[in-house]
N, CA and C of each residue as an Amber inpcrd file, in Angstrom:
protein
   528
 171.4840000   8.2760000  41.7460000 171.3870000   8.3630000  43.1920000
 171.7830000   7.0300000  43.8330000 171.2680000   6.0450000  43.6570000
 171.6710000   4.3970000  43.7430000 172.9220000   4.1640000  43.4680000
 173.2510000   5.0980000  42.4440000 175.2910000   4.0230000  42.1540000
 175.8350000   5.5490000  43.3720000 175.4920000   6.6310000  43.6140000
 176.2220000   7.2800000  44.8370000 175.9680000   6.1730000  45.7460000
 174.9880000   6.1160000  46.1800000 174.5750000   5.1090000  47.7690000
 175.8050000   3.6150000  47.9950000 175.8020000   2.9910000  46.4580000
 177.0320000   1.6820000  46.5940000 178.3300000   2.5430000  46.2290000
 178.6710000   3.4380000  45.8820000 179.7210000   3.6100000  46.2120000
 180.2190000   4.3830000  47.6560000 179.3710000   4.8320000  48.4180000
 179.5630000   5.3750000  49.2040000 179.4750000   3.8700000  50.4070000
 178.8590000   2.8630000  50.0960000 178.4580000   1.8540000  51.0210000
 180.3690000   0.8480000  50.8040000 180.3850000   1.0180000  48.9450000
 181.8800000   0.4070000  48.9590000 182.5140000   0.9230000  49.6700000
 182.9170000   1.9740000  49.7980000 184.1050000   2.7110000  50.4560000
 184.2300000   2.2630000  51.6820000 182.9120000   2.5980000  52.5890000
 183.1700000   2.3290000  53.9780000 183.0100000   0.7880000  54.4100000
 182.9860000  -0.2830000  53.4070000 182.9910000  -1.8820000  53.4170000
 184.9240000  -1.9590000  53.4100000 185.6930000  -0.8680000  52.4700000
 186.8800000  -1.0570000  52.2220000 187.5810000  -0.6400000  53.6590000
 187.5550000   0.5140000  53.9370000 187.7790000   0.5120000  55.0590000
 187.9210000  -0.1870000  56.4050000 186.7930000  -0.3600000  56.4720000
 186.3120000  -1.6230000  57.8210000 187.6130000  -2.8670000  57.0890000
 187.8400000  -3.1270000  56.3110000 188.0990000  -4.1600000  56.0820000
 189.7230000  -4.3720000  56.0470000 190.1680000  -3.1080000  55.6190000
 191.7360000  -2.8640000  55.9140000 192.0920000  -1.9200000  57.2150000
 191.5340000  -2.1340000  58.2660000 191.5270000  -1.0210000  59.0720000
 191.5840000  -0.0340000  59.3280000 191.3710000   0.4270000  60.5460000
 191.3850000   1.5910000  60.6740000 192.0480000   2.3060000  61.5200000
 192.3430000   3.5400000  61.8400000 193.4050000   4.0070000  63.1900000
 192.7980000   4.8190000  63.2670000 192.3890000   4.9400000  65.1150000
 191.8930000   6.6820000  65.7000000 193.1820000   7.1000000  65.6590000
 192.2920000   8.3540000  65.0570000 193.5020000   9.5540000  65.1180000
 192.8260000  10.6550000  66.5540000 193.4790000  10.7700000  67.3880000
 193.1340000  11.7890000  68.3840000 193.7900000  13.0160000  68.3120000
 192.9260000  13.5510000  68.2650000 193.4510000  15.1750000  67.4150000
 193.1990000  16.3020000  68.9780000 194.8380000  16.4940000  69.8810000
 194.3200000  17.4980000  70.5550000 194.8100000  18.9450000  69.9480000
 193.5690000  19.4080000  69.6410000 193.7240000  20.4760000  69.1670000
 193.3510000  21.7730000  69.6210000 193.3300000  22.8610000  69.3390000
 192.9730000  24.4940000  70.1060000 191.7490000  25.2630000  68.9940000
 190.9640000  25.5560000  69.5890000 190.1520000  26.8530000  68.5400000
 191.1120000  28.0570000  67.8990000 190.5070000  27.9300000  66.5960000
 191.0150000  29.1380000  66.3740000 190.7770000  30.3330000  66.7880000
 191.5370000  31.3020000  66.7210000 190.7920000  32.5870000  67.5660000
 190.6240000  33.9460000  65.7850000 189.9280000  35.2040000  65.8770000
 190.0080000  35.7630000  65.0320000 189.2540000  36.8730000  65.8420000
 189.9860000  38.2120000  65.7150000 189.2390000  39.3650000  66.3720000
 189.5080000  40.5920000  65.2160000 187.9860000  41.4250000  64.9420000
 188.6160000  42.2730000  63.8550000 189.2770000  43.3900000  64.4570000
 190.2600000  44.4950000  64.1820000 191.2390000  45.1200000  64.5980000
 191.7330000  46.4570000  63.3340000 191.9870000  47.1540000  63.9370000
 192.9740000  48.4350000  62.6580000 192.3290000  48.2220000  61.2190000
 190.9810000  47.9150000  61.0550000 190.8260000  47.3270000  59.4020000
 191.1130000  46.3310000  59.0760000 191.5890000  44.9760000  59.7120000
 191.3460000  43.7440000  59.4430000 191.5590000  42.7650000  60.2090000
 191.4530000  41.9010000  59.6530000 191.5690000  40.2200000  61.1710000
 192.6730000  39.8390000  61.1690000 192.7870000  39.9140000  63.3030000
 193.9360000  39.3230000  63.3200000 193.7040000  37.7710000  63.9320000
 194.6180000  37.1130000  63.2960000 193.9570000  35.7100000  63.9950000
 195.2140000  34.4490000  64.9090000 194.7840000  34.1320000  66.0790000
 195.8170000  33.1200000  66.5890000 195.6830000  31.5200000  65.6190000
 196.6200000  31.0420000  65.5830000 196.0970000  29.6290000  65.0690000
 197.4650000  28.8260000  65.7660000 196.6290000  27.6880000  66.6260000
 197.5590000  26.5930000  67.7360000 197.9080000  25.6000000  66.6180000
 199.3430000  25.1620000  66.0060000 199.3040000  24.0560000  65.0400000
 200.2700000  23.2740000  65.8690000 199.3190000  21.8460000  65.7200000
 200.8980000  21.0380000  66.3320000 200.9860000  19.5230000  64.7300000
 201.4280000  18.6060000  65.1550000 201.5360000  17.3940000  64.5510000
 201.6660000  16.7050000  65.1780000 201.4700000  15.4060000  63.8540000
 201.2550000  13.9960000  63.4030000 201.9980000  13.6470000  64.7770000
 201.9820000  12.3330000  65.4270000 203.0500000  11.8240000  66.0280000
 203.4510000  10.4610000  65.9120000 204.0750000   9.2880000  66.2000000
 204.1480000   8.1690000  65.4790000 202.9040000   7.2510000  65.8120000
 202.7220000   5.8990000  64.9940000 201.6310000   5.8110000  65.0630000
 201.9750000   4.6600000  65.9750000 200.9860000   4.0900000  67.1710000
 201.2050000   3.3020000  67.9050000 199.6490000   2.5040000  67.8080000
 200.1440000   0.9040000  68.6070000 199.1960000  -0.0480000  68.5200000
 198.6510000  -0.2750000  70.1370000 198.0130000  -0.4130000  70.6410000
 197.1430000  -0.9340000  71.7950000 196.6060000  -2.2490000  71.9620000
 196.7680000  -3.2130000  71.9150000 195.9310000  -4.4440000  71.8810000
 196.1190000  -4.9660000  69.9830000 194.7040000  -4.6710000  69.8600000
 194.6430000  -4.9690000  68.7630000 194.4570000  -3.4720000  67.9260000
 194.1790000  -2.4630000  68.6250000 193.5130000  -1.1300000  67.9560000
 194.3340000  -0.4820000  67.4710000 194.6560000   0.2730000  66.2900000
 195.4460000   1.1210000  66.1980000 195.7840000   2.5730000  66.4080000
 196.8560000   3.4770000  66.7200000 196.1590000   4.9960000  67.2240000
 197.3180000   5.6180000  66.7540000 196.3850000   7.2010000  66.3470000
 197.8390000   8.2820000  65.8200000 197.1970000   9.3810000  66.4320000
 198.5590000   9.9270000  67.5360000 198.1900000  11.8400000  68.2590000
 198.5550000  12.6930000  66.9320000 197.7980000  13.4140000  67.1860000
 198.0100000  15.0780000  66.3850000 198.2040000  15.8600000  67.6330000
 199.0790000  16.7110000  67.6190000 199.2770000  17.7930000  69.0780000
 200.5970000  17.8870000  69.2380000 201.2940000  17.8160000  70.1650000
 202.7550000  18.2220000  70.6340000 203.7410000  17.9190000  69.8910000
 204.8060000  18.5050000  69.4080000 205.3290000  20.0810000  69.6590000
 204.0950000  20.6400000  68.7420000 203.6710000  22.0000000  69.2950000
 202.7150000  23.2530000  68.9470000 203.4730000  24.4630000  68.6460000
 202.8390000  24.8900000  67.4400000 203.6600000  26.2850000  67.1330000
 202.6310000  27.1130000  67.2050000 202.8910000  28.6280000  67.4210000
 201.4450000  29.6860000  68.2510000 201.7850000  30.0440000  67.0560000
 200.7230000  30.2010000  65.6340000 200.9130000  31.3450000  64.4810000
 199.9730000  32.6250000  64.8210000 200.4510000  33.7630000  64.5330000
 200.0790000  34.8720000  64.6990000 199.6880000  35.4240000  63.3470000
 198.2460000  36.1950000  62.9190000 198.4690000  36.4660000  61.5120000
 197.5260000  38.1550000  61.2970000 197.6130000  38.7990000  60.1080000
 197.0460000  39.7390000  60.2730000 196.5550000  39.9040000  58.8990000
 195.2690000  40.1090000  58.5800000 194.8570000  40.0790000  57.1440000
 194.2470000  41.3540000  57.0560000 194.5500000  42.1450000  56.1240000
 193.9110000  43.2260000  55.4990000 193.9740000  43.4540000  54.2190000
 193.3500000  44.2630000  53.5200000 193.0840000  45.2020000  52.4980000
 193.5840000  46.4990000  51.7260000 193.2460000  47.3370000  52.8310000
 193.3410000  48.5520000  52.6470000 194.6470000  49.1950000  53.8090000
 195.2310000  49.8230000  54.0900000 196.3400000  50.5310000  54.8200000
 197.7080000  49.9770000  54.2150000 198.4090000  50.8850000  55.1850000
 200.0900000  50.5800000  55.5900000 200.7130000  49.8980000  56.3150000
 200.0780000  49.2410000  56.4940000 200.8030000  48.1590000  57.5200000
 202.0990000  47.3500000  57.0380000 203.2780000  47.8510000  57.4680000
 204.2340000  47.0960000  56.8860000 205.2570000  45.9760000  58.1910000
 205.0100000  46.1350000  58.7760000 205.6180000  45.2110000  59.7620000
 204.7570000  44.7050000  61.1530000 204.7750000  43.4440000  61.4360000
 203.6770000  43.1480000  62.8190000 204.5960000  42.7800000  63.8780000
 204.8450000  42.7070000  65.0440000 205.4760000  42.2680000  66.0830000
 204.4190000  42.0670000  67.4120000 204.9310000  40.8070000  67.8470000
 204.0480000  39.9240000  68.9660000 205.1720000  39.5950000  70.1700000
 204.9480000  41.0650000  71.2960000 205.6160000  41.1090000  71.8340000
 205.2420000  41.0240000  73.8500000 206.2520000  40.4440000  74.3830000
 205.8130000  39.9040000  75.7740000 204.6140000  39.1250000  76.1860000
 204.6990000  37.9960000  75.0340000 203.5020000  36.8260000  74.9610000
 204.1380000  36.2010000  76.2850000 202.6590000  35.9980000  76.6410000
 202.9150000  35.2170000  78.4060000 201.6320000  34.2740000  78.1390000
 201.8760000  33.3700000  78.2750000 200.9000000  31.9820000  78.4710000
 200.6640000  31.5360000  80.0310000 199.9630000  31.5000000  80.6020000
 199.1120000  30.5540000  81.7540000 198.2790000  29.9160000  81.9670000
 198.4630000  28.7810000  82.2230000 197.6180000  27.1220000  82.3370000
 196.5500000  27.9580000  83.2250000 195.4440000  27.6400000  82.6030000
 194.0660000  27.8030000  82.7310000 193.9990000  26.8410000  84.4120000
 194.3330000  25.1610000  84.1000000 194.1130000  24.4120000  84.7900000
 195.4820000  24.9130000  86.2730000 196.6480000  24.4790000  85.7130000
 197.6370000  24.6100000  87.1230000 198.1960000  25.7460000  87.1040000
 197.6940000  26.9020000  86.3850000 198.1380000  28.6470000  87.0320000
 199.6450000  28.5310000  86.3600000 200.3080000  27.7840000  86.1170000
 201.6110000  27.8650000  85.7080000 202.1630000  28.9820000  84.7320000
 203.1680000  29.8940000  84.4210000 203.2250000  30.8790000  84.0680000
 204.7730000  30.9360000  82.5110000 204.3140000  30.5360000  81.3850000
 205.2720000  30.9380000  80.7170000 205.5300000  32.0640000  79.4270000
 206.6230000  32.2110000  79.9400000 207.1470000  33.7530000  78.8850000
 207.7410000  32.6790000  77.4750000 207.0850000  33.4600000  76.5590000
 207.6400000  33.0250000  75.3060000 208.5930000  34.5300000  74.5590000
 209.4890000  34.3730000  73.5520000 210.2970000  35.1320000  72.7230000
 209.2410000  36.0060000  71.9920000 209.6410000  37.1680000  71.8370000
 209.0480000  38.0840000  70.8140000 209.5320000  37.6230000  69.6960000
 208.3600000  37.9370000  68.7570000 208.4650000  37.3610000  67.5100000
 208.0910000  38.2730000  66.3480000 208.6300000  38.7690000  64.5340000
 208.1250000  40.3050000  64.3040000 208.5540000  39.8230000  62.9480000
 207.8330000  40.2140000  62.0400000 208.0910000  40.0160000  60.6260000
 207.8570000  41.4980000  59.4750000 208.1130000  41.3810000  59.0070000
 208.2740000  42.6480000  57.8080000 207.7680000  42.2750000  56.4660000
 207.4640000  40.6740000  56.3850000 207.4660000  40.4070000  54.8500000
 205.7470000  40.2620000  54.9300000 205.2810000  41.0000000  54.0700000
 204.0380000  41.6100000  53.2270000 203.7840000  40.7700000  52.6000000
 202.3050000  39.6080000  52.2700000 202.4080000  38.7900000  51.3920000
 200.6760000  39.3760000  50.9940000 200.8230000  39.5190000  49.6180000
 199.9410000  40.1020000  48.8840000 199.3200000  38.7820000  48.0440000
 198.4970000  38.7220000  48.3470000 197.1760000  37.4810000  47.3260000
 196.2440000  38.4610000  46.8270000 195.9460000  39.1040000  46.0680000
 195.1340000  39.3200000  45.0650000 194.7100000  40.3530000  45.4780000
 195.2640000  41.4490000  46.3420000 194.5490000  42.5470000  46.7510000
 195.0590000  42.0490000  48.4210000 194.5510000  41.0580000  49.0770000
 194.3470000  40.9690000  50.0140000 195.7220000  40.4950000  50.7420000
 196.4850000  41.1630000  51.8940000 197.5100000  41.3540000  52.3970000
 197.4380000  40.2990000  53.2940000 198.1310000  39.5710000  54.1780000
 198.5980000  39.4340000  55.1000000 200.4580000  39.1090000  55.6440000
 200.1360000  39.3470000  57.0790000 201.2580000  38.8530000  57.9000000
 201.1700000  38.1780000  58.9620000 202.0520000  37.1490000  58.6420000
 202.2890000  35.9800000  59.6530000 203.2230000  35.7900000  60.8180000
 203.2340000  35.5210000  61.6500000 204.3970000  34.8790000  62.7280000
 204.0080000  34.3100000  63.5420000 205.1050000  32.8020000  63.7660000
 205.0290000  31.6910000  64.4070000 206.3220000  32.0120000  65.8660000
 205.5660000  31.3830000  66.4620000 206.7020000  31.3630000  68.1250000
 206.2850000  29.8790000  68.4940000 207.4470000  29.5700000  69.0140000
 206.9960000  27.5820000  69.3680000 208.8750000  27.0880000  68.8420000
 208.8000000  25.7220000  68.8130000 207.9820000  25.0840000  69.1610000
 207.5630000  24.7110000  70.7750000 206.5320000  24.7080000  71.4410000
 205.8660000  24.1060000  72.5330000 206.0980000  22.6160000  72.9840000
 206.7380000  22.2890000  73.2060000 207.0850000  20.5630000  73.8560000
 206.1690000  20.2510000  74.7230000 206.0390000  18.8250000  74.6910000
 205.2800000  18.1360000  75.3550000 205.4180000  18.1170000  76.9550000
 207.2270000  18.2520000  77.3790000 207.6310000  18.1430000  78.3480000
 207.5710000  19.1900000  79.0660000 207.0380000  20.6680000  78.5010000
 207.2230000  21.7930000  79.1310000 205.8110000  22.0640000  79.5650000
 204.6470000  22.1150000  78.3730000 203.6380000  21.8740000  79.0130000
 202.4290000  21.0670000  78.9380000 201.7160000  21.1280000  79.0780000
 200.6580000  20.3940000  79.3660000 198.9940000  20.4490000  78.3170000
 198.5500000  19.7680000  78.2540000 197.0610000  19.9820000  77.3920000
 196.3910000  20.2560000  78.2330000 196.2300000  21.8920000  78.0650000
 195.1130000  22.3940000  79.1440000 194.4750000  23.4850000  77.9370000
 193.8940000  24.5630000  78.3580000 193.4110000  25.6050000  77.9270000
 194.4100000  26.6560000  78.6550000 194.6240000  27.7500000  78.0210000
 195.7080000  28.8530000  78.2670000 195.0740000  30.0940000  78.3900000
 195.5360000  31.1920000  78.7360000 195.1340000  32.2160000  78.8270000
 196.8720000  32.8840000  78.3540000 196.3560000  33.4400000  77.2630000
 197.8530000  34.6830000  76.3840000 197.5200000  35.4680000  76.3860000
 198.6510000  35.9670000  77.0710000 198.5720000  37.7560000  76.9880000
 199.9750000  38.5190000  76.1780000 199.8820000  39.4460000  75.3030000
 200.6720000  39.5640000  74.4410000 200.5980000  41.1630000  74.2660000
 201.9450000  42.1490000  74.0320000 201.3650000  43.2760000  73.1000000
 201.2900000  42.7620000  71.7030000 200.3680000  43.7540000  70.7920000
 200.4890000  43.5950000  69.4210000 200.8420000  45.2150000  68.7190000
 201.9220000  45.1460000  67.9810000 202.5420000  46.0760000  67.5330000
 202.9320000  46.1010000  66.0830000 202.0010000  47.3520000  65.7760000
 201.4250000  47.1360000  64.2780000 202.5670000  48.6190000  63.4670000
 203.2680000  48.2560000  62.5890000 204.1810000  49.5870000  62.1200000
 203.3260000  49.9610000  60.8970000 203.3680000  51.0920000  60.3570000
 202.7130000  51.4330000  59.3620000 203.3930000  53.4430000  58.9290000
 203.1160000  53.5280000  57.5950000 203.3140000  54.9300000  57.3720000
 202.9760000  56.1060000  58.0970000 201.5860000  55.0770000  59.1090000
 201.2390000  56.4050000  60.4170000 201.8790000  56.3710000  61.2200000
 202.7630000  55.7630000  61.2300000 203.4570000  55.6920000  62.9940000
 203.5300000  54.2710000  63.7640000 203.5000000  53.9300000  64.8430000
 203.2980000  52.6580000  65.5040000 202.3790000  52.3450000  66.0350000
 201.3460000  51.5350000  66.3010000 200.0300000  51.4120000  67.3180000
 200.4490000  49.8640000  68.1120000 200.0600000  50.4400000  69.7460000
 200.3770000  49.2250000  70.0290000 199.2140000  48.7870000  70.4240000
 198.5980000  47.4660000  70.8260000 197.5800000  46.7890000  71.2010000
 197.8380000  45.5920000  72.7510000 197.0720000  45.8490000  73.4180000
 196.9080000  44.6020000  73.7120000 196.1950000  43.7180000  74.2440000
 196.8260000  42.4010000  73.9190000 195.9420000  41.3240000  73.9890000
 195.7990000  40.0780000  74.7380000 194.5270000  39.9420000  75.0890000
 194.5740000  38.8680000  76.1970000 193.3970000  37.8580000  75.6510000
 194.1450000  36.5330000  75.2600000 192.6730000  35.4290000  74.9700000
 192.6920000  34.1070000  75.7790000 192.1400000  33.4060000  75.7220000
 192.0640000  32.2650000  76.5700000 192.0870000  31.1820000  74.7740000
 193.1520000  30.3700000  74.7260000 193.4100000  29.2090000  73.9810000
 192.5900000  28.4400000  74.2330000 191.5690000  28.0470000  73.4370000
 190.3150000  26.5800000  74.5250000 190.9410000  25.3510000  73.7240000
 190.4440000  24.3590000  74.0360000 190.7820000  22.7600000  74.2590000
 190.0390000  22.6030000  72.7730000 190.2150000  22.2780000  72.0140000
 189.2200000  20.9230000  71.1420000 189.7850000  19.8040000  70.6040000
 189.4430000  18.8250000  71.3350000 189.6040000  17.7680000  71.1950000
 188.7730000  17.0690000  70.4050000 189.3810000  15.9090000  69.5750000
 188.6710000  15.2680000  68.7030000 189.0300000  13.9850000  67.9300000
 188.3730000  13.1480000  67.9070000 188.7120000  11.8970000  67.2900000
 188.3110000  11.8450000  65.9410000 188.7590000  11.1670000  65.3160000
 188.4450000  10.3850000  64.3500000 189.0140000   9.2980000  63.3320000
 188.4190000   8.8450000  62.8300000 189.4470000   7.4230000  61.8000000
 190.0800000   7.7150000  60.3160000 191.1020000   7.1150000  60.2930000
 191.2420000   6.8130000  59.6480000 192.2340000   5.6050000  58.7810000
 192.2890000   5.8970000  57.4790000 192.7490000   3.9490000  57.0330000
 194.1830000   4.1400000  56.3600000 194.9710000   3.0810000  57.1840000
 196.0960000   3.5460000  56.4460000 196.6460000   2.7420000  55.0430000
 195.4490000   2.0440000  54.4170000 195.4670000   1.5360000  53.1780000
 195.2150000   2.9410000  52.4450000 193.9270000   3.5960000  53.0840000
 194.0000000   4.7730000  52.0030000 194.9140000   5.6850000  52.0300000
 195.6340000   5.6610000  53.3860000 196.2060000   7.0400000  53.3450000
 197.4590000   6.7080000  52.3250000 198.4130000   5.4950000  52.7440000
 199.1240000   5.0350000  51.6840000 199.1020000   5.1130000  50.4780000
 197.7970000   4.5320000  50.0160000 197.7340000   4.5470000  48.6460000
 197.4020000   6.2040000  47.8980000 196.9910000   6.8660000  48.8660000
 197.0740000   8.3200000  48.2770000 197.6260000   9.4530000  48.9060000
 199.0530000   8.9100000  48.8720000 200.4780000  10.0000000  49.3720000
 201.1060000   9.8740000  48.1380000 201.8460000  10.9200000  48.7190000
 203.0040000  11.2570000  47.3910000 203.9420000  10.3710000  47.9050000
């Protein structure tokens, strides 16, 4: 219990000592609603951006460009193709109104029983919009051996924002 406690006390002595960089992570909740026999889920991904200095402090954004992934996990049915169609985004904060591309995939990816399908629309620029919270509205259009079902959907994207550190001695020393 004692050699956990100094190594856990080394680590964060190493740190402090080769610095550190906030990383400010603006990021989105994930969303997940169950549906037709399984979850469909939004997920907001953006990235890394370069790392910049302030004074003496160091800092790295996570966030802009954002890609909207769309996904659908099941089990059991026919579901062979998903399409995410007349996605409309509006700034929560300035009402602003944008139409994104329909987006539709066919490829079936099977893990062990358990199915899903994916699709990404983006990328989202910094210059187009803004870090707010969104409200998407989308059909969802599910193909299958029964026929077509369409859905639709309206969620609000929320904000999570978040800091935290880290060292770029460690990160260095443990990259490929």
């Amino acid at each position: 219990m004692m050699k956990t406690f100094s190594l856990v006390g080394l680590g964060v002595l190493l740190v402090s000592l080769f610095g550190c960089r906030e990383v400010h992570h603006y990021g989105y909740k994930y969303y997940e609603q169950q549906m037709l026999g399984g979850v469909f889920s939004i997920d907001v991904v953006g990235r890394y951006g370069e790392n910049y200095e302030e004074g003496e402090r160091k800092f790295l954004d996570w966030g802009f460009p954002y890609n909207i992934h769309f996904g659908f996990r099941f089990a059991d049915g026919e579901i062979s193709r998903l399409e995410i169609i007349n996605i409309q985004l509006i700034g929560v904060d300035d009402n602003k109104k944008y139409t994104l591309g329909d987006v539709g995939t066919n490829r079936v990816r099977d893990y062990s029983g358990k199915k899903l399908l994916r699709v990404a629309v983006g990328p989202l620029i910094k210059e187009n919009y803004q870090y707010q919270d969104y409200l998407l509205k989308a059909t969802i259009v599910f193909h299958g051996s029964s026929g077509i079902e369409k859905l639709d959907l309206s969620v609000v994207l929320e904000k999570e924002f978040r800091t935290e550190s880290r060292s770029d001695w460690f990160d260095e020393s443990t990259s490929i």
